[in-house]
Backbone as JSON, one array per atom type, in Angstrom:
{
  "sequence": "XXXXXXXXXXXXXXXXXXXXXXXXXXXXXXXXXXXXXXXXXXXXXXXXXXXXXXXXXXXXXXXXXXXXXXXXXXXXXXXXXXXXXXXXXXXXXXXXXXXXXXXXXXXXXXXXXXXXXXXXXXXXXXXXXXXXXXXXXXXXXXXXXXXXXXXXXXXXXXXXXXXXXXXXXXXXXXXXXXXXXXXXXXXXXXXXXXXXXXXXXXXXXXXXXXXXXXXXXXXXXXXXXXXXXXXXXXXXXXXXXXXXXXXXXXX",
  "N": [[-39.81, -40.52, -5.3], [-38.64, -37.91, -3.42], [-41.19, -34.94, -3.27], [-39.78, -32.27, -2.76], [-36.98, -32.82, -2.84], [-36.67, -32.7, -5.64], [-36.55, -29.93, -6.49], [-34.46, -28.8, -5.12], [-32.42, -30.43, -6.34], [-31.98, -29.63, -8.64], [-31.11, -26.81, -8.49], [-29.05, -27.51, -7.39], [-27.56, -28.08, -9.38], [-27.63, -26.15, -11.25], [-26.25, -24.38, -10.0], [-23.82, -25.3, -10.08], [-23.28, -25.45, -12.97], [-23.59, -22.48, -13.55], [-20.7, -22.21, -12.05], [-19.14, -23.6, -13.17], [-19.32, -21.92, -15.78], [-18.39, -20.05, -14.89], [-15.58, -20.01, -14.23], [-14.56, -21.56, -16.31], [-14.71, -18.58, -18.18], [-13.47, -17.31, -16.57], [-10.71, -18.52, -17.14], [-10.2, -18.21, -19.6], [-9.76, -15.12, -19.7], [-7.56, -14.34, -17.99], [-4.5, -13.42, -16.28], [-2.79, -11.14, -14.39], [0.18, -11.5, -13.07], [1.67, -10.32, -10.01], [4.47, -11.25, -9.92], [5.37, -12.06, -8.23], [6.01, -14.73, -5.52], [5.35, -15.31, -2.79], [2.68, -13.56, -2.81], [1.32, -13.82, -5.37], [0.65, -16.52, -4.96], [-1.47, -16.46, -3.2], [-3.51, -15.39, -4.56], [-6.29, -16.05, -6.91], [-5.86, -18.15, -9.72], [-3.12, -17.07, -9.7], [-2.61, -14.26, -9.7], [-3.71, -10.73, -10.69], [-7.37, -10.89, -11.7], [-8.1, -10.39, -15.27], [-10.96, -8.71, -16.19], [-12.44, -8.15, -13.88], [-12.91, -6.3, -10.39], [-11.33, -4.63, -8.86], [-10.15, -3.37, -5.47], [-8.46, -0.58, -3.96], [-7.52, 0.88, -0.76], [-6.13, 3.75, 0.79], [-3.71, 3.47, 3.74], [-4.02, 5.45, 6.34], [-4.38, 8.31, 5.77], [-2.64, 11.15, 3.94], [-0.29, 10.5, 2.66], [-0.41, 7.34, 2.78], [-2.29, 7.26, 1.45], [-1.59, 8.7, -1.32], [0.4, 6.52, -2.11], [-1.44, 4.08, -2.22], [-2.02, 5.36, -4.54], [-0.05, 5.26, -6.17], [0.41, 2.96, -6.03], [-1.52, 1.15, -7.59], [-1.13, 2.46, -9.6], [1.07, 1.16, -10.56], [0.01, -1.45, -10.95], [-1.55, -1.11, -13.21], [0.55, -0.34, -14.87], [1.86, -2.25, -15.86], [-0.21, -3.42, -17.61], [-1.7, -4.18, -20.77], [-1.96, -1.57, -23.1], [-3.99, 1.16, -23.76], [-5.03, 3.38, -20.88], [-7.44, 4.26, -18.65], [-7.9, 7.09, -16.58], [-10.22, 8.31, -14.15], [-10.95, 10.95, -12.41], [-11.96, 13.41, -9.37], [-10.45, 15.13, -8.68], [-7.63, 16.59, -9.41], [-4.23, 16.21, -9.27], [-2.79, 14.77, -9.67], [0.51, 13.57, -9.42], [2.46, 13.2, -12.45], [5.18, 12.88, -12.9], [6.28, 10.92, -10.58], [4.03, 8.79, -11.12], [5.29, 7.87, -13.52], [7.64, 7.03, -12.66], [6.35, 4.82, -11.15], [6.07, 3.01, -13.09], [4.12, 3.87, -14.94], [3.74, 5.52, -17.73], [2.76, 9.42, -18.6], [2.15, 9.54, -21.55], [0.66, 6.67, -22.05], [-1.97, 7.35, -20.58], [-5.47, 8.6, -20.34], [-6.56, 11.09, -18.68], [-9.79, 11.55, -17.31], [-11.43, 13.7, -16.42], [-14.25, 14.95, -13.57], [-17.0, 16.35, -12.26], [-18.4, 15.88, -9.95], [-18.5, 12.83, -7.95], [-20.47, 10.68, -8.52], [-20.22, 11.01, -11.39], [-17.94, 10.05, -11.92], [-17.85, 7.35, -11.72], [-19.84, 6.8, -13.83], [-18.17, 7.22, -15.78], [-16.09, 5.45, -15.56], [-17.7, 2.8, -16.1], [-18.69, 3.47, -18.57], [-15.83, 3.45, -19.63], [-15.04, 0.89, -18.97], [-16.9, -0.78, -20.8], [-16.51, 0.2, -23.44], [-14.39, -1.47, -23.93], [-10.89, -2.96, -24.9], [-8.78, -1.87, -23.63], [-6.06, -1.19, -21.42], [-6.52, -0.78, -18.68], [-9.07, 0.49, -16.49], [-9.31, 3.11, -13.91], [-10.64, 4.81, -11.49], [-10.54, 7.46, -9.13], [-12.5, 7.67, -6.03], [-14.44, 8.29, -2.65], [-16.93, 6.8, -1.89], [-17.93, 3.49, -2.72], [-21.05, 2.65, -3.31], [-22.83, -0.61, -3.62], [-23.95, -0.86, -4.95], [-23.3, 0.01, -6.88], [-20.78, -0.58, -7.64], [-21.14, -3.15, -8.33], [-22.2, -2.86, -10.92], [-19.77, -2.39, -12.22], [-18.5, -4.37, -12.12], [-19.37, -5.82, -13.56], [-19.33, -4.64, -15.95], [-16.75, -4.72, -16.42], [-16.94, -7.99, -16.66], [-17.81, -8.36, -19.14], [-16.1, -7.05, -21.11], [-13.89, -7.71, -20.57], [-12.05, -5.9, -19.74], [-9.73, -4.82, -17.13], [-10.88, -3.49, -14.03], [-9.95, -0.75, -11.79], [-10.38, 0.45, -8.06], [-9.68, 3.25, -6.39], [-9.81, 4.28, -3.57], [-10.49, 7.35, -1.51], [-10.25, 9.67, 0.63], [-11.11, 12.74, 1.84], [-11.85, 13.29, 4.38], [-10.8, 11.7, 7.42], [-12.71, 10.74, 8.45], [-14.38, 9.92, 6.83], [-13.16, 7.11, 5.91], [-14.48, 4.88, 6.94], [-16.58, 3.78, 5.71], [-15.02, 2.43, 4.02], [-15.13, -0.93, 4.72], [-17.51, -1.2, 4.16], [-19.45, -3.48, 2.55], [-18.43, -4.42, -0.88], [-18.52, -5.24, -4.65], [-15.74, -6.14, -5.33], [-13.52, -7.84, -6.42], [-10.83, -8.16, -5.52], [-9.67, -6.77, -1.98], [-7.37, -4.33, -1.29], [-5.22, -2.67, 1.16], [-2.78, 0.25, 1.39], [0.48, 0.88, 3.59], [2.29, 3.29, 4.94], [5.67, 2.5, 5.52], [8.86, 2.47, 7.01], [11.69, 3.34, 4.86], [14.22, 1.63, 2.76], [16.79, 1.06, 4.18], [20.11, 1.82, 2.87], [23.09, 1.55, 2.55], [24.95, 3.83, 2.58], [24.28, 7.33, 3.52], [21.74, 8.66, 2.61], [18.13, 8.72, 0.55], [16.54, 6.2, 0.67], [14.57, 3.04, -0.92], [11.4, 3.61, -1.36], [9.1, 1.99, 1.02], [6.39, -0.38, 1.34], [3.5, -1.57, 3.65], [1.6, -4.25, 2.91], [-1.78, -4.8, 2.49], [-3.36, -7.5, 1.79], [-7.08, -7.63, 1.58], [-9.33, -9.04, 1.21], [-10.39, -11.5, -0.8], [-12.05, -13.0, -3.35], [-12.34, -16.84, -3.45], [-9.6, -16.49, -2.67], [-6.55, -15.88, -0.34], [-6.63, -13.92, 2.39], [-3.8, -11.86, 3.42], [-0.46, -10.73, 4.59], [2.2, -8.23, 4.08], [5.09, -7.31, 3.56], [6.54, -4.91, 0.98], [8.52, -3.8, -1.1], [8.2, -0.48, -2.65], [6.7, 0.46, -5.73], [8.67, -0.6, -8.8], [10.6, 0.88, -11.73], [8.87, -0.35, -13.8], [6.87, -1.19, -12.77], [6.81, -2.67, -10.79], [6.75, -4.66, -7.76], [8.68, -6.07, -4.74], [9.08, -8.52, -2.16], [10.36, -7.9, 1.1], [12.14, -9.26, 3.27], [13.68, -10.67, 6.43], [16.99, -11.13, 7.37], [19.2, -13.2, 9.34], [20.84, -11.21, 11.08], [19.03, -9.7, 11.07], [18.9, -7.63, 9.23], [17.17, -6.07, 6.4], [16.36, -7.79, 3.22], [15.62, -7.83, 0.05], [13.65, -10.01, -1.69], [13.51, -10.47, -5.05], [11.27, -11.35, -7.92], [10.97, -12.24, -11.35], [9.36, -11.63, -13.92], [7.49, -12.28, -16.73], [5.7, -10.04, -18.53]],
  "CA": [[-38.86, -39.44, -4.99], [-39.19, -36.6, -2.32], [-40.95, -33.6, -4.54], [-39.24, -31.17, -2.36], [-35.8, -32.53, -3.56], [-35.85, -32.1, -6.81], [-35.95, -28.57, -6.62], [-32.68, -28.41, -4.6], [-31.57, -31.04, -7.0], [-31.97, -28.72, -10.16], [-30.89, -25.77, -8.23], [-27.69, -27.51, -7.51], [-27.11, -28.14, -10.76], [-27.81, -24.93, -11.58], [-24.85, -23.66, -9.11], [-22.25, -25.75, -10.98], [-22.94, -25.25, -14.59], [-22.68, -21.05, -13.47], [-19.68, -22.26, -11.41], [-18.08, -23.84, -14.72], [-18.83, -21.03, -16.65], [-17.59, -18.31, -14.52], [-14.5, -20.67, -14.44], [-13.76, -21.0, -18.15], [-14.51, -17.21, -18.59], [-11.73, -16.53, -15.83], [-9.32, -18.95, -17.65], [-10.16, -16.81, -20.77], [-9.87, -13.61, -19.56], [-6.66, -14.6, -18.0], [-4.42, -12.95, -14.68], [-1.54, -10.41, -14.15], [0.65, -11.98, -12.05], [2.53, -9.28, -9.65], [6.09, -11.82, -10.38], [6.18, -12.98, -6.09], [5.42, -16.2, -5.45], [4.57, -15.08, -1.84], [1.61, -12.7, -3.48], [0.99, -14.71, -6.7], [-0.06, -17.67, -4.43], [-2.72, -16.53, -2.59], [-4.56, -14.95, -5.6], [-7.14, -17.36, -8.0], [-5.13, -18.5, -10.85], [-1.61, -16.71, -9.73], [-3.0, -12.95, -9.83], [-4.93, -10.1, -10.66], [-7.58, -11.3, -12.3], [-8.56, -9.29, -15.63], [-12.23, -8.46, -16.64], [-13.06, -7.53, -12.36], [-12.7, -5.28, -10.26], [-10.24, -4.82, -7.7], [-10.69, -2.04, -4.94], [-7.99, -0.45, -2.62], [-6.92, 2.22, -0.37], [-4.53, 3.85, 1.8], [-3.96, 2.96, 5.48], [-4.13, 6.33, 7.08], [-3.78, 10.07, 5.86], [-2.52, 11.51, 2.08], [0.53, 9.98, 2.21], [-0.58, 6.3, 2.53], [-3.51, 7.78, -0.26], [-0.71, 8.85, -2.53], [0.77, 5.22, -1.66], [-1.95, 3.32, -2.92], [-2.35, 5.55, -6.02], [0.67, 4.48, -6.64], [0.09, 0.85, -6.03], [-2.65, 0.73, -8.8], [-0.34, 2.52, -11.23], [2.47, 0.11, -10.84], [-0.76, -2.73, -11.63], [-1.89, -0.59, -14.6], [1.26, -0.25, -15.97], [1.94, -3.93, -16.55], [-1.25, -4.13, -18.11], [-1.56, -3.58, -22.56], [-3.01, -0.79, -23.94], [-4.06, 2.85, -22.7], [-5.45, 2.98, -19.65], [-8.41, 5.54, -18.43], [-8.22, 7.54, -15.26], [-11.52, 8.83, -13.7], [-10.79, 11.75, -10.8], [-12.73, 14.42, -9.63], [-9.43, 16.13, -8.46], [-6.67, 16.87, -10.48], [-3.36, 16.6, -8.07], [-1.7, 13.21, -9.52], [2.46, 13.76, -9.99], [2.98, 12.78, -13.16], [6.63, 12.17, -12.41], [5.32, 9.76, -9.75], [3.15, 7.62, -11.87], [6.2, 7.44, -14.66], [8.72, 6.12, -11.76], [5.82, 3.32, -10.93], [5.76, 2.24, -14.54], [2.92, 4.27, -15.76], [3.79, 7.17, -18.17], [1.33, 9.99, -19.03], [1.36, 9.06, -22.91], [-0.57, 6.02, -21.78], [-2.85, 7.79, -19.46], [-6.57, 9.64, -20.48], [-7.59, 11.1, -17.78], [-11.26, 11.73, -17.91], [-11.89, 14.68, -14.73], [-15.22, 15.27, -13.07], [-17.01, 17.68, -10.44], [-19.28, 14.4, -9.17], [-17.9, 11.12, -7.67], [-21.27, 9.85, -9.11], [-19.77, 11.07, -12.84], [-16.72, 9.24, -11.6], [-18.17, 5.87, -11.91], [-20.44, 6.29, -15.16], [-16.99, 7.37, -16.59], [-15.77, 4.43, -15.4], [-18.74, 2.25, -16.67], [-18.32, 3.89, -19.99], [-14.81, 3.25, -20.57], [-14.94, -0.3, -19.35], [-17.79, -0.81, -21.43], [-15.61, 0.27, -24.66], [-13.09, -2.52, -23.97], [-9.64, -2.96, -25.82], [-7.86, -0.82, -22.79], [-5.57, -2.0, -20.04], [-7.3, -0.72, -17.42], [-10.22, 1.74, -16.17], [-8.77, 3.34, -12.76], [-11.45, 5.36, -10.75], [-10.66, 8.08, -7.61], [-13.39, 8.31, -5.07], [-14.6, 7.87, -2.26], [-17.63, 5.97, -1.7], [-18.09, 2.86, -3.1], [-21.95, 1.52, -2.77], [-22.41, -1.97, -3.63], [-25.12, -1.65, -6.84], [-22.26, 0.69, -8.23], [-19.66, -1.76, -7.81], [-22.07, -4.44, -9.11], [-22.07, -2.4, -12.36], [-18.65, -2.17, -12.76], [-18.16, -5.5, -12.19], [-20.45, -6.52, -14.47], [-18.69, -3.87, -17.28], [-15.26, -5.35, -16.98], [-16.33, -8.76, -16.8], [-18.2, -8.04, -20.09], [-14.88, -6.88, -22.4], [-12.32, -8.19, -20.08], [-10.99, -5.0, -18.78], [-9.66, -4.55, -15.71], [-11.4, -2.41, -13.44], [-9.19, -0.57, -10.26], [-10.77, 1.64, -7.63], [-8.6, 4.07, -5.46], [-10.54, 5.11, -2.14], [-9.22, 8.85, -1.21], [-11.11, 10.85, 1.65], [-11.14, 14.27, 2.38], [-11.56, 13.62, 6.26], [-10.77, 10.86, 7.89], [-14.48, 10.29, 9.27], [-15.18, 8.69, 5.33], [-12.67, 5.97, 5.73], [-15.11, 3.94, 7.59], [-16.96, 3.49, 4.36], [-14.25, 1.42, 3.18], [-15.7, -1.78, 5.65], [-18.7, -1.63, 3.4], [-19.19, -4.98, 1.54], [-18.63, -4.08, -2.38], [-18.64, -6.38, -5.34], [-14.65, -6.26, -5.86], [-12.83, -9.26, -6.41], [-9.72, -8.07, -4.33], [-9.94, -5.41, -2.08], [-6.35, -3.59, -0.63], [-4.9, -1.66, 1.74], [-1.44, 0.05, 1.31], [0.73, 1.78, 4.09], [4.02, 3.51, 4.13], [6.53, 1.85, 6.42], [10.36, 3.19, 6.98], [12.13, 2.95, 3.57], [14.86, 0.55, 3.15], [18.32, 1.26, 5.0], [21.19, 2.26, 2.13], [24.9, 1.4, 3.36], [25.2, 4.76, 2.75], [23.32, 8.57, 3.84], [20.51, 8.63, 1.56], [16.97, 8.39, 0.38], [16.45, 4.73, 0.66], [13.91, 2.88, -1.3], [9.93, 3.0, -0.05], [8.37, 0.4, 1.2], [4.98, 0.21, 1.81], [3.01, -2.58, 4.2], [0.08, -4.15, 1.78], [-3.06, -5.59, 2.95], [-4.91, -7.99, 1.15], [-7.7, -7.72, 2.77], [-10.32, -9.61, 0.37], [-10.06, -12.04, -2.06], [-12.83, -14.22, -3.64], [-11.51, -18.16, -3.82], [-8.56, -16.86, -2.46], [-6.48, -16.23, 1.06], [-5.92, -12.82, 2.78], [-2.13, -12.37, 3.75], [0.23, -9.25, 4.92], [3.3, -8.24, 2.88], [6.27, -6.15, 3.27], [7.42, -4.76, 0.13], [9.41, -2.73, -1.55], [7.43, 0.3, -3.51], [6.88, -0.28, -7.33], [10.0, 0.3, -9.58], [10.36, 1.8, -12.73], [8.27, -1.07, -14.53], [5.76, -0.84, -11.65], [6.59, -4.03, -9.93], [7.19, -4.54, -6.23], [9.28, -6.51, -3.81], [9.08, -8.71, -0.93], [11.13, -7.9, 2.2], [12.48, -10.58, 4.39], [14.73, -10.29, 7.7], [17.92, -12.62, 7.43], [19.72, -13.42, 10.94], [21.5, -10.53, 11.77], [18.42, -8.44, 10.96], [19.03, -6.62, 7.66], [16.43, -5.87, 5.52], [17.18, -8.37, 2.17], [14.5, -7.69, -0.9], [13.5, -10.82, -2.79], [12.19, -9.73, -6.09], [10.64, -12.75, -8.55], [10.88, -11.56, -12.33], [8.4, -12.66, -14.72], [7.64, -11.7, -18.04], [4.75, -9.3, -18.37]],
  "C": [[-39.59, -38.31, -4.29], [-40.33, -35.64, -3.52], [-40.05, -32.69, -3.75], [-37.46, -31.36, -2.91], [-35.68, -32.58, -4.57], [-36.26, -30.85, -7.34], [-34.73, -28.07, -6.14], [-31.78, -29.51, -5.44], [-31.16, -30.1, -8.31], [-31.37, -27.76, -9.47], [-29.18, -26.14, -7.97], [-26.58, -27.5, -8.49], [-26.99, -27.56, -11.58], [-26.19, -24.07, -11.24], [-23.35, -24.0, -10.24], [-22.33, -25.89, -12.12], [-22.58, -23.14, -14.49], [-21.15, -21.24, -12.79], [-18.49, -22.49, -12.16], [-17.98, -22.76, -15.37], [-17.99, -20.03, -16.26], [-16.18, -18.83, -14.23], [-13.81, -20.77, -15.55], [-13.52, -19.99, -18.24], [-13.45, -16.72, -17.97], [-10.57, -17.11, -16.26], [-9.19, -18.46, -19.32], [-9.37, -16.16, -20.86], [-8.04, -13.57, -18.97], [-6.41, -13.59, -16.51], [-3.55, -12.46, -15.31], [-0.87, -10.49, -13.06], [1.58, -10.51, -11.21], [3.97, -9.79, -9.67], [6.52, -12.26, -8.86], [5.65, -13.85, -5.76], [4.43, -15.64, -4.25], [3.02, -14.42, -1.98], [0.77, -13.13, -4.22], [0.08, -15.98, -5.96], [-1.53, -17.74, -4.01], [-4.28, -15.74, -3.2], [-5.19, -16.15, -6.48], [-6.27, -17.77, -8.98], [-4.21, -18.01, -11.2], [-1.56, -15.11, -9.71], [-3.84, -11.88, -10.0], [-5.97, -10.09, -11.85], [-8.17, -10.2, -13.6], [-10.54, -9.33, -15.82], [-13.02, -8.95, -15.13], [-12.19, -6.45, -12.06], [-12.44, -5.34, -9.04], [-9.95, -3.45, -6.92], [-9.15, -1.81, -4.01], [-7.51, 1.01, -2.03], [-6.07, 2.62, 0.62], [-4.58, 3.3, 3.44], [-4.57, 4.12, 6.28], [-4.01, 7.91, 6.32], [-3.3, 10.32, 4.63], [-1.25, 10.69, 2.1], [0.51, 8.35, 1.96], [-2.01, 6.51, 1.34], [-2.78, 7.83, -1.33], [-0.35, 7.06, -2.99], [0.05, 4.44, -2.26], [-2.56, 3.47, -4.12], [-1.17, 4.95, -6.93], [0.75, 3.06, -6.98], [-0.19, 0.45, -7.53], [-1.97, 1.65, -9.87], [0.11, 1.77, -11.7], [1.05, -1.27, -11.47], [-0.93, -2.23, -13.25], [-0.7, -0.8, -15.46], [1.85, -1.63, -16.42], [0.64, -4.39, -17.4], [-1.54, -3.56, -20.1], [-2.52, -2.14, -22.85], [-3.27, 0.46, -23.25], [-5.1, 2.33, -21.37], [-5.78, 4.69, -19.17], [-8.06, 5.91, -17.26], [-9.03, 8.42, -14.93], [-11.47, 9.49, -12.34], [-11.85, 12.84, -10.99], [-11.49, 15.88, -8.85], [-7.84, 15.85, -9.43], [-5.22, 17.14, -10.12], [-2.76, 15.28, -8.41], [-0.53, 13.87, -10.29], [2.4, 12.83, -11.13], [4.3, 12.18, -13.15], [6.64, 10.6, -11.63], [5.15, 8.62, -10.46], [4.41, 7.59, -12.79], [7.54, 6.38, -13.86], [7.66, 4.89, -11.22], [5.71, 2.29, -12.35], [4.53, 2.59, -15.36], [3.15, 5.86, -16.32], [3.08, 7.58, -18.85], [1.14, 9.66, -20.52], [0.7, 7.66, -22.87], [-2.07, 6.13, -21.29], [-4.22, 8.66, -20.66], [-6.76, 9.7, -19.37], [-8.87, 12.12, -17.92], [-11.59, 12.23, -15.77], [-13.8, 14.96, -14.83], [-15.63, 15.94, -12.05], [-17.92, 16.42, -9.81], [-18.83, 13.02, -9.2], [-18.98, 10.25, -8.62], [-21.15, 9.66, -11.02], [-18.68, 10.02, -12.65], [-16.92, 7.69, -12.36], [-18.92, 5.6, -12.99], [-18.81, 6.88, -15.93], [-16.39, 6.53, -16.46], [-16.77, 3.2, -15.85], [-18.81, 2.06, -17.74], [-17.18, 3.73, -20.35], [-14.45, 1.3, -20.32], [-15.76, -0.84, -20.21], [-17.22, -1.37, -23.16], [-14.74, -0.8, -24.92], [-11.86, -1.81, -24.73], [-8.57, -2.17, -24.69], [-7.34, -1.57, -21.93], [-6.13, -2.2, -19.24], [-7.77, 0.8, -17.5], [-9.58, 2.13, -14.95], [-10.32, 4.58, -12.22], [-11.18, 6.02, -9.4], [-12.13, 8.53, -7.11], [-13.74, 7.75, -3.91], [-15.63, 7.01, -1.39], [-17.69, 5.02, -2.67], [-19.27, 1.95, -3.06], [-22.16, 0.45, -4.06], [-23.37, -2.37, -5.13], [-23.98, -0.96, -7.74], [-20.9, -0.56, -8.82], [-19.82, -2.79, -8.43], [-21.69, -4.04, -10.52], [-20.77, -2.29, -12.99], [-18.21, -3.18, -12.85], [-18.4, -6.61, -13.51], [-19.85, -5.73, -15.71], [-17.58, -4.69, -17.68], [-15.74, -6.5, -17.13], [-16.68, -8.83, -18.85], [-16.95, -8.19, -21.35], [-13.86, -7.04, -21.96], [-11.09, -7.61, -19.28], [-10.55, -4.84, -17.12], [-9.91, -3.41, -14.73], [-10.13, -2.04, -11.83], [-9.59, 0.59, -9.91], [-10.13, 2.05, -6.58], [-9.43, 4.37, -4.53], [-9.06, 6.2, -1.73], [-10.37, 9.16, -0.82], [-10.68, 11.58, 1.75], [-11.09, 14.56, 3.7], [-11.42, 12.38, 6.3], [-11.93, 10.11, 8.36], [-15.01, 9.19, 7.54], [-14.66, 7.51, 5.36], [-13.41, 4.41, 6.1], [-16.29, 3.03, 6.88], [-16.3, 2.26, 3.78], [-14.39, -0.18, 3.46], [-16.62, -2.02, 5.05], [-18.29, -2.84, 2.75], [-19.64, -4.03, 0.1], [-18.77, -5.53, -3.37], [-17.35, -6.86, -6.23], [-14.03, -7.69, -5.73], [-11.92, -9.36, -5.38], [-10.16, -6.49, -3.44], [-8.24, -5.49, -0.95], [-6.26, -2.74, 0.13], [-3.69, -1.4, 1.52], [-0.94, 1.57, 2.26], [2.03, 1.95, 4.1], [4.39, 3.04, 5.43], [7.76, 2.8, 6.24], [10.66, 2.56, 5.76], [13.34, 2.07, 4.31], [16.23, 1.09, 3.17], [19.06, 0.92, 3.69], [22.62, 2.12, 2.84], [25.8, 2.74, 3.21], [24.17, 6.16, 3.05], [23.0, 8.73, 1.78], [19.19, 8.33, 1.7], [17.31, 6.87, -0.08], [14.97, 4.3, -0.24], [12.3, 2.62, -0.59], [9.8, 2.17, -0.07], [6.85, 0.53, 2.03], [4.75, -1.27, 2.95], [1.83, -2.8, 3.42], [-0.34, -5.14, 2.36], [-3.43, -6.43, 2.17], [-6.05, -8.44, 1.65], [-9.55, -8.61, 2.36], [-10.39, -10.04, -0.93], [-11.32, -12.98, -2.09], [-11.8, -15.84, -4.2], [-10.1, -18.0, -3.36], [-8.13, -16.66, -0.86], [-5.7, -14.47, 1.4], [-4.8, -13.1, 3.24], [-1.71, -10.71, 3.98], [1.55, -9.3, 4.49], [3.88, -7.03, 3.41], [6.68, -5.68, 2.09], [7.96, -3.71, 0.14], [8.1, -1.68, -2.58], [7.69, -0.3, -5.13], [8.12, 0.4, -8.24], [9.43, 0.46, -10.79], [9.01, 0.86, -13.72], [6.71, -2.03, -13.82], [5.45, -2.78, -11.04], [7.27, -3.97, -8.39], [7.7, -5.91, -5.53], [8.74, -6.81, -2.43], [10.47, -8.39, 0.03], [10.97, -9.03, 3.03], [13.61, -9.97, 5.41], [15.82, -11.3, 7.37], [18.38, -12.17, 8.72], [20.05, -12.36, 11.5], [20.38, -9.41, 11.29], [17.92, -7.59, 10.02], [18.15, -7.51, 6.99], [17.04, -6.63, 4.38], [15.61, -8.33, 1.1], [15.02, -8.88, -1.89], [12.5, -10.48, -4.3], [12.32, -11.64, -7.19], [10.08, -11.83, -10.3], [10.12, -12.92, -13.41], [8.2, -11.61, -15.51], [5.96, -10.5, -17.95], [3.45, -9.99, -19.44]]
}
């Protein structure tokens, strides 16, 4: 026998006993499906998986920022248990977050004057386990931090979610960095959805998925998250009109 292959023989063998484990541990740890097939599909095992860490942020400007704070409420709030939030600004609508399905008697939020506190506060509460989810505003994300957080949730299972929010537009370019998130998002606001009568119509955002491990990026119309922080696909039928398919599943 070669000697040189059986070091790439052991090493392969190496690959697929970590490949099993980190396989069991994700059929463990288990998923939170968002309830749309279209969505559900192109995630690992039907959704978002728990105990990682799943990054996203807005398309353009505060209002697609607000937009994808919202996003990651409407995930949180399908998820058990309190659920941490780690800002270093202090400007989230409560009202808001209660119409995505996340109301403040679930919420700690845990404020800071340093993005770099941001993330050991986030570190430290995935760490703790037993919580829905850790949530994190800031905006850099380098890639040993992300490592660590990755490495927290997969630890006690929690689900880690990080919000990117800039101050200028010149930081967004940051967001292109390679991190160590499982999924990473974008979410932008689109025209809300046409009412058969004068009115505020329901938002609708455009969502990215713009990075999935094992799974398949894809682009989505929906509807914003309702009261129980779940969201809607949009489809066109013939004559045009906007028709929202929603896909209800148990939580």
């Amino acid at each position: 026998m070669n000697p040189a292959v059986a070091p790439i023989a052991v090493l392969d063998g190496l690959r697929e006993q970590i490949a099993h484990l980190e396989s069991a541990s994700q059929r463990k740890r288990g998923v939170l499906p968002f309830g749309v097939a279209q969505i559900d599909e192109r995630l690992p095992g039907g959704g978002l998986a728990y105990g990682a860490l799943h990054e996203c942020a807005g398309g353009a400007g505060t209002v697609d920022g607000a937009a994808a704070a919202l996003f990651v409420a409407g995930i949180a709030a399908r998820t058990q248990g309190k659920v941490v939030w780690c800002l270093t600004r202090p400007d989230l609508f409560f009202p808001a977050l209660a119409q995505a399905g996340l109301h403040p008697n679930r919420v700690v939020f845990v404020e800071s004057d340093k993005e770099e506190d941001v993330l050991a506060n986030m570190e430290e509460g995935l760490s703790y386990g037993g919580l829905g989810a850790v949530i994190g505003e800031i905006v850099r994300l380098p890639m040993t931090a992300s490592r660590r957080l990755q490495l927290a949730a997969e630890k006690t299972g929690t689900m880690a979610l990080v919000v990117r929010r800039w101050r200028r537009q010149t930081e967004a370019s940051d967001f292109g960095q390679p991190t160590a998130a499982t999924t990473r998002w974008r979410v932008s606001v689109i025209p809300s959805e046409e009412l058969p009568v004068p009115g505020v119509g329901r938002a609708r955002w455009f969502l990215e998925l713009m990075r999935v491990k094992a799974g398949e990026c894809a682009e989505f119309e929906v509807g914003a998250c309702d009261a129980e922080g779940r969201i809607d696909i949009f489809s066109r039928s013939a004559d045009g009109q906007d028709q929202a398919g929603r896909s209800r599943h148990s939580r």
